[in-house]
C-alpha positions as CSV (number, residue, x, y, z in Angstrom):
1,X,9.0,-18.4,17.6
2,X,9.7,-14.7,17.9
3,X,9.6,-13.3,14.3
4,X,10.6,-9.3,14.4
5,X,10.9,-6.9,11.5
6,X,12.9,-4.4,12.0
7,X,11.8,-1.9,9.1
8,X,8.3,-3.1,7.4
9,X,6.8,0.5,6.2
10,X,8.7,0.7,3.2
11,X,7.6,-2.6,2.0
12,X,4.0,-2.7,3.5
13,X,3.0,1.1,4.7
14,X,-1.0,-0.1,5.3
15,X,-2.1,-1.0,2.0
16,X,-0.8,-5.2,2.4
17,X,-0.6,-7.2,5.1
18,X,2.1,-9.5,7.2
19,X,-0.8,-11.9,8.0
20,X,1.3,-15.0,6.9
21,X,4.6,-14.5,8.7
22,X,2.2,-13.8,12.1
23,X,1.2,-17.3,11.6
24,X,4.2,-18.5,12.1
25,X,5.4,-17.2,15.4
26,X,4.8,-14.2,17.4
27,X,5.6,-11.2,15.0
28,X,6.4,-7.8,16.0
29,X,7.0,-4.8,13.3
30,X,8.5,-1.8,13.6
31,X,7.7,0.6,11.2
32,X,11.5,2.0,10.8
33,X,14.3,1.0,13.6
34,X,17.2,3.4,14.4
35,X,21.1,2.1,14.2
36,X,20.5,2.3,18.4
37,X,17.6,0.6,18.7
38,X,18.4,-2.3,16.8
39,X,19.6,-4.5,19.8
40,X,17.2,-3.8,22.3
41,X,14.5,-3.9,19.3
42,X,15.7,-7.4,18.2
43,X,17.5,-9.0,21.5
44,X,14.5,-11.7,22.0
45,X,14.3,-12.9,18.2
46,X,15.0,-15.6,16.8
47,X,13.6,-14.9,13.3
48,X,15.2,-11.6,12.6
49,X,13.9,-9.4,8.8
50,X,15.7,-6.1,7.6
51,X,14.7,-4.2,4.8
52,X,17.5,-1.3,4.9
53,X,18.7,-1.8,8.5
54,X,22.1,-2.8,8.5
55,X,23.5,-5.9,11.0
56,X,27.1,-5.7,11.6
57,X,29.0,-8.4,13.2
58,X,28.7,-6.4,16.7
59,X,24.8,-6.7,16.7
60,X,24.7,-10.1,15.4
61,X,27.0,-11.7,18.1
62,X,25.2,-9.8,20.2
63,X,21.7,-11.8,19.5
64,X,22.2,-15.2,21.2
65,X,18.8,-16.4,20.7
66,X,19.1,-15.2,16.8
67,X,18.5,-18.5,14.1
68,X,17.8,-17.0,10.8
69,X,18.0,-13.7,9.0
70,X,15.9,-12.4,6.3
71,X,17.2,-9.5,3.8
72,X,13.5,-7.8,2.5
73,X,15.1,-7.2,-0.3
74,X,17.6,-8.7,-3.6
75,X,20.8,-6.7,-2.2
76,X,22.3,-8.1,1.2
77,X,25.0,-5.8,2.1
78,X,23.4,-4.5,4.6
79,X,24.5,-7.9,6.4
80,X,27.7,-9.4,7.6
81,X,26.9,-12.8,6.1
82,X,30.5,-14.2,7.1
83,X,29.9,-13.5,10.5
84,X,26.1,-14.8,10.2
85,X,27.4,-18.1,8.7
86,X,30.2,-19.1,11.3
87,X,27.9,-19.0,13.9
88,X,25.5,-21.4,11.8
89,X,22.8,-18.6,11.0
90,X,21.1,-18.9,7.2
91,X,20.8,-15.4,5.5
92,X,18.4,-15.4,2.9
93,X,17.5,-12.7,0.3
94,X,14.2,-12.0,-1.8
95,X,15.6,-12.3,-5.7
96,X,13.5,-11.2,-8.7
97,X,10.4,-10.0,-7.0
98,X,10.4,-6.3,-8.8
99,X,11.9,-7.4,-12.4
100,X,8.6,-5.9,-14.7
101,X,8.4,-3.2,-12.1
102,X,12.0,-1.6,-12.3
103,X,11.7,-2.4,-16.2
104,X,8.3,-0.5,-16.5
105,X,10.3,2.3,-14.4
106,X,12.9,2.5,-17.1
107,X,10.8,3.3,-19.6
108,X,8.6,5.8,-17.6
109,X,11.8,8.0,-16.6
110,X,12.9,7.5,-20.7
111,X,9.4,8.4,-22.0
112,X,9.0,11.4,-19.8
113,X,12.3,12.8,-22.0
114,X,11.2,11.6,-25.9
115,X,7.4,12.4,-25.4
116,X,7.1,15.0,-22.6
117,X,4.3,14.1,-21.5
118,X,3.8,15.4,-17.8
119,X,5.4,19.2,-20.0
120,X,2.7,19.1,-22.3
121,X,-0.1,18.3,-19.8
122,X,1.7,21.6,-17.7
123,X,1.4,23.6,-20.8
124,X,-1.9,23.1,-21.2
125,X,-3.1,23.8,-17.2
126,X,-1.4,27.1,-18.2
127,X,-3.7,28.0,-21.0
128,X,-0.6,27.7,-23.7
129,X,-2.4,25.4,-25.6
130,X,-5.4,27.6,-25.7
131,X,-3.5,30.8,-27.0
132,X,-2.4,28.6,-29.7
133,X,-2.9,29.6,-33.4
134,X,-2.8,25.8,-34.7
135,X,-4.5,22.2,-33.8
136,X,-1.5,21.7,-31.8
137,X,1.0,22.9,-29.9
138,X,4.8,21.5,-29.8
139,X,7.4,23.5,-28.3
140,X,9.7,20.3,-27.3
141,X,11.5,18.2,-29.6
142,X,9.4,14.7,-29.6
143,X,11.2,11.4,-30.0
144,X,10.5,8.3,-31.8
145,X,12.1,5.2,-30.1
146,X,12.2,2.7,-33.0
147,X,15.7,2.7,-34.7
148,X,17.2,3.8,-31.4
149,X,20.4,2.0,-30.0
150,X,19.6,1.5,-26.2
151,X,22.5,0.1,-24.2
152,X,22.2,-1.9,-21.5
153,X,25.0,-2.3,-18.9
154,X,24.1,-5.3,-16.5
155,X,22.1,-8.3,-18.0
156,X,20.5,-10.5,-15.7
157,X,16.3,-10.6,-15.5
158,X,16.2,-6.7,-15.3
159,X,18.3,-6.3,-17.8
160,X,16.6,-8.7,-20.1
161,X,13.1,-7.5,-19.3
162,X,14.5,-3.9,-20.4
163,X,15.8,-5.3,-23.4
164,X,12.8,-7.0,-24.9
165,X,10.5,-3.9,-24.1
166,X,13.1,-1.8,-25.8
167,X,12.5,-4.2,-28.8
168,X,9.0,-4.2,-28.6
169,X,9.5,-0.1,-29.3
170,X,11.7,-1.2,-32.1
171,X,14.9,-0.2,-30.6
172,X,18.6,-1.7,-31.6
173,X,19.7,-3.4,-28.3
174,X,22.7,-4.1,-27.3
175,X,24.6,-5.4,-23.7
176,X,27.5,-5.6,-21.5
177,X,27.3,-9.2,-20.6
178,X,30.1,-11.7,-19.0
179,X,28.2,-14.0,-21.3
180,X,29.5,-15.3,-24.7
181,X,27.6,-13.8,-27.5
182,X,26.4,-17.2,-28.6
183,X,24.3,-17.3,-25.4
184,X,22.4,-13.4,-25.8
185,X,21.6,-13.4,-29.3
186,X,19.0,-11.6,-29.0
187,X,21.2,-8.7,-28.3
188,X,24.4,-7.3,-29.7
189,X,27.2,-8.0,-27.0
190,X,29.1,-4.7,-26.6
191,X,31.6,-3.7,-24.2
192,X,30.8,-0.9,-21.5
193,X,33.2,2.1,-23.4
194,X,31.7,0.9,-27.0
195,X,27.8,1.2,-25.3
196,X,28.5,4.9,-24.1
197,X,29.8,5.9,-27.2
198,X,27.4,4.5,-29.9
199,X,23.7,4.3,-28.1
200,X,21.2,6.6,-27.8
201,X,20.3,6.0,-24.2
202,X,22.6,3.6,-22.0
203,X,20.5,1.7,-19.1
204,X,22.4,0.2,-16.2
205,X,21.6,-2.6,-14.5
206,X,24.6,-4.5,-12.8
207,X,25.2,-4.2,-9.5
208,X,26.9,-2.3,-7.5
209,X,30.9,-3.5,-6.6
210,X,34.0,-2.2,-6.2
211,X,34.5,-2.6,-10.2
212,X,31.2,-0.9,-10.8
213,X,31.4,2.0,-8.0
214,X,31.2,5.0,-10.5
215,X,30.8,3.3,-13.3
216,X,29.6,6.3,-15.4
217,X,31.9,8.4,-14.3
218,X,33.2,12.1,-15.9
219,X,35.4,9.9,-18.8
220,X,32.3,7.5,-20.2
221,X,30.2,10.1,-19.5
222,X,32.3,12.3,-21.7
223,X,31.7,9.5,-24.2
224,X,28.1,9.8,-24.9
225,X,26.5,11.4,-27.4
226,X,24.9,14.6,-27.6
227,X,21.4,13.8,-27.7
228,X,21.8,10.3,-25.6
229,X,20.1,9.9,-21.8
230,X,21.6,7.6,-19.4
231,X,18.7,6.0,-17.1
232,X,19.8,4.8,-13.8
233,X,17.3,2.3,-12.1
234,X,20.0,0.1,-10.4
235,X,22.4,1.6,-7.1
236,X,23.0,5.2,-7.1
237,X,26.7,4.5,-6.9
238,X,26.9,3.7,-10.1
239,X,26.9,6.8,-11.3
240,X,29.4,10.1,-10.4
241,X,26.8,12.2,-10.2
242,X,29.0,15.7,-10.1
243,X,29.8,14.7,-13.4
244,X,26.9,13.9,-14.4
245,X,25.5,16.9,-12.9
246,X,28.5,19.5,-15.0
247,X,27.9,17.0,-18.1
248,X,23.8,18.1,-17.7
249,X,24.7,21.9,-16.9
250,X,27.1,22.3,-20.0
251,X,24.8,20.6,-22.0
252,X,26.7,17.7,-23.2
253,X,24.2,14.8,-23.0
254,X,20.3,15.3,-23.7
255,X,19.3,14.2,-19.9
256,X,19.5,11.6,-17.1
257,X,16.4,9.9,-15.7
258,X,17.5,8.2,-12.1
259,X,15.7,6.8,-9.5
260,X,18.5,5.9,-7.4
261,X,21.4,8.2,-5.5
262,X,24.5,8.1,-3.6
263,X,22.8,9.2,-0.6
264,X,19.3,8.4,0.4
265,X,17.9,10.1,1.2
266,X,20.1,12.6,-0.8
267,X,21.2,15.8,1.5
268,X,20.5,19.3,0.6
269,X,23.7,19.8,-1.6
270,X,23.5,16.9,-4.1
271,X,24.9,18.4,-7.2
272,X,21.8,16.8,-9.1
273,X,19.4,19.1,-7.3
274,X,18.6,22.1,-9.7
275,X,20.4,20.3,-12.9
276,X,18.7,21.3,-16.3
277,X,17.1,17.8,-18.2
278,X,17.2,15.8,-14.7
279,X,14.3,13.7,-13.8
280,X,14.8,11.7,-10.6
281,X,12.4,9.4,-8.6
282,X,12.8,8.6,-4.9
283,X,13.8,5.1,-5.2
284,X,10.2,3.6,-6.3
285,X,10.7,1.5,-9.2
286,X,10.5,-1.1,-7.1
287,X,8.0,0.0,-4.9
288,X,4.5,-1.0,-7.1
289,X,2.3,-2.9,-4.8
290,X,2.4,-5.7,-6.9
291,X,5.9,-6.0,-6.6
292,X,5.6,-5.6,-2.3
293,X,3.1,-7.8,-2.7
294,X,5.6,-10.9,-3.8
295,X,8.6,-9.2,-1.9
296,X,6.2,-10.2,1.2
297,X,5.6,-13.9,-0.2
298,X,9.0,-15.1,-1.0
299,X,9.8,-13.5,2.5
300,X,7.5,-15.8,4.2
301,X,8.0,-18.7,1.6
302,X,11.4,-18.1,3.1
303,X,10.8,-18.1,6.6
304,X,8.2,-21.3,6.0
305,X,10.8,-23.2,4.5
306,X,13.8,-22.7,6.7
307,X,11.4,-23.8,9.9
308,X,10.7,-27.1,7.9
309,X,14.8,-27.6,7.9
310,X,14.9,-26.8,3.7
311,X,16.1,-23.1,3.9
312,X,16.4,-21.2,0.4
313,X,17.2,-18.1,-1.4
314,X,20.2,-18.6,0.7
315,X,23.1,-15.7,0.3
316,X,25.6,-16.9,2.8
């Protein structure tokens, strides 16, 4: 069985290992494939794994010994699944491998604006806190969480996981949900205008469709409060981000923490680059190796159980 990855250093740059996917067939990685390398790269496979490496319906009908594909990741639009199932090929995805991660992730990129943390550390590298007159030194506004309304747009296990830390910091939550109230009560069920207007920081978390394509855009961004921040851990199209970026230049919202963007990565004239109160990560919330570490596992769980004829996680 020949078992090819077709992008693996994302997911596994050294530090884990493919060890139970090699015992399965003949496995060959690549740590990152081009869009014109794919089919000479994946011609012989029958077992065929993309992280970010997109298969169109050319390159899959051009694979005739291809029998399965696996998406290294929750998101499978990177694949032509109609095509992939009318000529009998199972795509499966890796779903909930990086839930505590991304959650954790939220809270880091909010934290970093109430408590100003990696600032204060800074300060004190550059002697301020040493020319200080007092015990201590404060020349940020600090922020207590509890009593804050955080709004979360999107509320499946990432969601969920972001609401109950948010509660464990004593913070009034509150969701857009296609769910009835009766079956989130342990949120307030709010629609996506009312969560922009009345919360404090506004979380998103659905995914990323033609309904949700700029979801924050220049109007419900216009919506927010003053001193609210709007966290972005989800798909960087979510978000219009020159609005965003005038909206954080003019002052109008306190800041925006983001590890996701349009473009990644981003090119040299992304509005975001230079905007005041503007924390963005390179698309690692994901990334902790404990998270890699079951992204891997369900891969190969995956793998393992379509050979024995019982394929699951199945997207198409």
């Amino acid at each position: 069985m020949n078992i090819t990855i077709l992008d693996g250093y994302s997911i596994n740059p050294g530090d884990l290992d493919w060890s139970d996917l090699a015992s399965m067939g003949t496995l060959t990685v690549y740590d990152r494939t081009l869009p014109a390398e794919v089919l000479d790269r994946a011609r012989d496979s029958e077992i065929l794994l993309t992280n970010k490496v997109a298969l169109d319906s050319d390159i899959i009908n051009a694979l005739p010994h291809l029998r399965y594909i696996g998406i290294l990741a929750t998101g499978y639009n990177i694949v032509d699944i109609r095509v992939a199932r009318l000529r009998g090929i199972p795509v499966s995805n890796v779903p909930s491998y990086s839930t505590m991660s991304v959650a954790q992730s939220v809270f880091a990129l909010l934290l970093a604006f109430t408590n100003s943390t990696e600032h204060y550390s800074d300060e004190f590298h550059h002697g301020e806190w040493c020319r200080c007159p007092d015990f201590c030194f404060v020349n940020t506004d600090l922020t207590e969480l509890a009593g804050k309304r955080l709004g979360i747009i999107g509320y499946g296990h990432i969601g969920k996981a972001v609401a109950q830390i948010g509660a464990a910091f004593g913070m009034q939550v509150c969701a857009s949900s296609s769910k009835p109230q009766s079956e989130i009560p342990e949120v307030e069920k709010q629609t996506i205008d009312e969560i922009f207007t009345t919360c404090d920081v506004v979380s998103l978390h659905c995914p990323l469709t033609d309904d949700t394509y700029h979801l924050a855009d220049a109007r419900r961004i216009a919506l927010m409060k003053p001193d609210a921040i709007l966290i972005n851990t989800a798909r960087g199209p979510l978000v219009d981000e020159a609005a965003l970026a005038n909206a954080l230049r003019q002052g109008k919202i306190r800041g925006a923490g983001l590890d996701v963007l349009g473009q990644e990565p981003p090119a040299a004239y992304n509005p975001l680059i230079g905007a005041p109160r503007c924390i963005v990560t390179p698309h690692i919330a994901w990334a902790t190796k404990e998270a890699r570490r079951r992204l891997i596992d369900i891969a190969s769980a995956n793998v393992r159980h379509f050979l024995a004829g019982d394929p699951q996680n199945i997207v198409n």
